[in-house]
N, C-alpha and C positions, 0 to 999 in steps of 0.2 A: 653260713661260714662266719668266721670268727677269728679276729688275730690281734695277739696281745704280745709284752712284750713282759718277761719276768728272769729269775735266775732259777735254777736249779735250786730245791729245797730239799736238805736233807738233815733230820734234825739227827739222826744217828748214822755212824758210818756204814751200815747194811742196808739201810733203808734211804728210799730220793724219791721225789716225785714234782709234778708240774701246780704248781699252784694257780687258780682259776680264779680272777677277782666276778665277787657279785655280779656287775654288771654282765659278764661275758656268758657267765650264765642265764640270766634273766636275756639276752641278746638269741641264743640258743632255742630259749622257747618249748624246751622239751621237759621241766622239771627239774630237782635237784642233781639226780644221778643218771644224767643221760650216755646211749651209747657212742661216742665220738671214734675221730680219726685222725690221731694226732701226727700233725707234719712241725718238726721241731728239727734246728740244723740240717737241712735236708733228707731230714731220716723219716719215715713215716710208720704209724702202727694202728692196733686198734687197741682199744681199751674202754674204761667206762670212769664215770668222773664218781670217787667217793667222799663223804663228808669225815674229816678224823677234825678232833678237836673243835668242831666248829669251823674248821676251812676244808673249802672244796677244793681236791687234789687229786692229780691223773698219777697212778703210779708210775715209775719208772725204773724196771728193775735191773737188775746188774746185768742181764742179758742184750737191755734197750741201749744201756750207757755204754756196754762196749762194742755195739752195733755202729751206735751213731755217734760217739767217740764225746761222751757227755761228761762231766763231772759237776759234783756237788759246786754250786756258787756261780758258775758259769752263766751269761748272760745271756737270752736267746729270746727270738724271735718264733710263738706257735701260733699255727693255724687250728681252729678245731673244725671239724666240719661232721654233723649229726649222722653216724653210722646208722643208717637204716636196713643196710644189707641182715640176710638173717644168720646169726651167727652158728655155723653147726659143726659137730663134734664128728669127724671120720672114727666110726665103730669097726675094731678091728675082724678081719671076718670069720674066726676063731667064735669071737663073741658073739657077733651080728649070727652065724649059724644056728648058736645054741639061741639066741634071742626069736630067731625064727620059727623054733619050734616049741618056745612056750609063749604064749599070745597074754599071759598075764604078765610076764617079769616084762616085754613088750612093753604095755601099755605101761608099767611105772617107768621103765626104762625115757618113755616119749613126754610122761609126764615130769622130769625132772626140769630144771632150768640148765641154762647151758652150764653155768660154772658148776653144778650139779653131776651131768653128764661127761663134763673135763676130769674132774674128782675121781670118777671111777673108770674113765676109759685111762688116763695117762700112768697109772703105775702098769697096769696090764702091758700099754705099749716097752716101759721103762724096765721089765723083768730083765736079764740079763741070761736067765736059763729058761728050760721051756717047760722045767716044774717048778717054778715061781711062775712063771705064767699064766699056766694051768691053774694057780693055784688063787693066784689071784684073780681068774676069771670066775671059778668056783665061789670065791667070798666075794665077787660083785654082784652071782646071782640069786645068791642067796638073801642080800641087801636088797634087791629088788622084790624078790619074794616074800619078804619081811618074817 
């Protein structure tokens, strides 16, 4: 665990995030881009630390900041602490059925990485009718099928 003390960085008004001094990293122990668990204002998430420009930076996105009532500049006190937990994607059961019954889209389906498997299960969730849905469950597995 790890706690530093920075402001909210956001170099464009859509985009913010947690800047992470060297040390805090090298303190972590886990590598450049490790999985963390960010407790910032009393608000806590998960997320993963990316390198942009040459600084390491925990996103923050507009969902985080009006969660935990953040704004660009603001002054704050983070904990990070190395998410170890393993991070997994709920497969809607529409999909999960059809993935059940072919053991190859399966196997690509388990071999993707999380942010991989978030990519193609969340628009599926995000349909609004049940022939985008469908539709979209269609072109996920056929993605896996290649």
């Amino acid at each position: 665990m790890a706690t530093f003390r920075t402001a909210i960085y956001a170099p464009r008004p859509t985009v913010a995030g947690i800047e992470v001094p060297p040390e805090i990293i090298d303190e972590l122990g886990a590598g450049k881009k490790p999985a963390v668990v960010v407790e910032v204002g009393g608000y806590t998430y998960r997320s993963t630390v990316g390198v942009m420009g040459g600084k390491s930076l925990i996103p923050l996105s507009s969902e985080h900041r009006k969660a935990s009532g953040l704004s660009a500049g603001d002054e704050v006190e983070v904990t990070l602490t190395l998410d170890e937990a393993p991070r997994v994607v709920a497969v809607p059961s529409d999909l999960q059925g059809l993935l059940d019954s072919d053991p190859a889209a399966t196997a690509a389906y388990e071999a993707l990485s999380y942010s991989r498997q978030r990519a193609l299960v969340e628009p599926i969730d995000q349909a609004k009718t049940a022939e985008t849905r469908q539709r979209r469950i269609e072109k996920a597995l056929e993605s896996l099928r290649g």
